[in-house]
C-alpha positions as CSV (number, residue, x, y, z in Angstrom):
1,X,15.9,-17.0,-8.9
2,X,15.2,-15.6,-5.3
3,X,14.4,-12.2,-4.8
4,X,16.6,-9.1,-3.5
5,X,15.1,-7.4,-0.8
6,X,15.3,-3.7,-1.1
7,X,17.2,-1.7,1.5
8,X,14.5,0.7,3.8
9,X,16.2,4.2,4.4
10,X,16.1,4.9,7.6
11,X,12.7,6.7,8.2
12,X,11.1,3.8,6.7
13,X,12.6,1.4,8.9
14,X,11.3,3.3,11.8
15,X,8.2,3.8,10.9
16,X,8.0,0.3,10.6
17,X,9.4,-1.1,13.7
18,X,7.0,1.4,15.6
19,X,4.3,-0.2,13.8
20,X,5.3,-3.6,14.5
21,X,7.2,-3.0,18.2
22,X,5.1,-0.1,19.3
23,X,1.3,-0.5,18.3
24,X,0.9,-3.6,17.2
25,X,3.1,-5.1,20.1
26,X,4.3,-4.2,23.5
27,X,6.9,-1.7,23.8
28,X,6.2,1.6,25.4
29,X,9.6,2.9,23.7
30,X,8.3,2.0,20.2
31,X,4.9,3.1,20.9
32,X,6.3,6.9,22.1
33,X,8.3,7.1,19.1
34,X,4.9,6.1,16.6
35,X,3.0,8.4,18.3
36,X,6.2,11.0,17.3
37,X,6.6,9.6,13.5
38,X,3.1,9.4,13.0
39,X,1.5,12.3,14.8
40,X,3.8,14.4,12.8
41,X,2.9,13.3,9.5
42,X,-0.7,13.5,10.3
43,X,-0.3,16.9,11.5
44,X,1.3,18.5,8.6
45,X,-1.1,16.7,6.4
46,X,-4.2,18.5,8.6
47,X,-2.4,22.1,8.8
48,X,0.2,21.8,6.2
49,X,-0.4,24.1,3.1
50,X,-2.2,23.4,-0.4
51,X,-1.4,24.4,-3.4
52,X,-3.5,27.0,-4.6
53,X,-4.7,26.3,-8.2
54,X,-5.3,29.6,-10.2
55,X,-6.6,28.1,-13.5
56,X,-5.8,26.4,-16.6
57,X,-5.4,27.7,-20.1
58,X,-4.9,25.5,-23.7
59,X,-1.7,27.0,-25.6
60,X,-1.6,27.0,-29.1
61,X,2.1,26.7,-30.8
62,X,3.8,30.1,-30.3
63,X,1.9,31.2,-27.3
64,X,3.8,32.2,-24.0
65,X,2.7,31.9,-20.3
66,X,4.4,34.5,-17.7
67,X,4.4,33.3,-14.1
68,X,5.0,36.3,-11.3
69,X,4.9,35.5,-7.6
70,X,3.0,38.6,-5.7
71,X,5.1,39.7,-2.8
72,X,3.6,39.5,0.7
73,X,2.3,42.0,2.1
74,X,4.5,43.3,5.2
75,X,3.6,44.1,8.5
76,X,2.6,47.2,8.8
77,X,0.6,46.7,5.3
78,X,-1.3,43.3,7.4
79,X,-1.9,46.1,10.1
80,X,-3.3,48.5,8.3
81,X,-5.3,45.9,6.5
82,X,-6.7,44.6,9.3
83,X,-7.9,48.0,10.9
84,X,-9.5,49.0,7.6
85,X,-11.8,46.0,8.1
86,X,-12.8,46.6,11.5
């Protein structure tokens, strides 16, 4: 029975032919759009945020976890912040 091949969405596919067109062969067209696809990616991996991991707890049945998101501070409070450390 011979195999389907899967259809690549389109960033996939162009990620691939600048692989294949742009660094490993000739094309200076492919090769400016890798450096684009995969500069990006590489960048927001390096400066991109993290998730911030604020503990862990064990529930026992009937127990309740509240999650709140602290607002951020605006402005004027970062201002003021920073002067008080200076």
């Amino acid at each position: 029975m011979a195999r389907r091949r899967r259809a690549l969405s389109l960033s996939a596919l162009i990620r691939s032919r600048a692989l294949q067109r742009g660094i490993l062969g000739s094309s200076p067209l492919w090769r400016a759009i890798a450096i684009v696809v995969f500069g990006r990616r590489f960048l927001k991996r390096i400066f991109g945020k993290t998730p911030e991991d604020l503990g862990t707890e064990k529930l026992t049945a009937g127990q309740l976890v509240q999650v709140a998101a602290i607002a951020p501070p605006t402005r004027q409070e970062r201002r003021e912040a920073r002067r008080r450390r200076a």
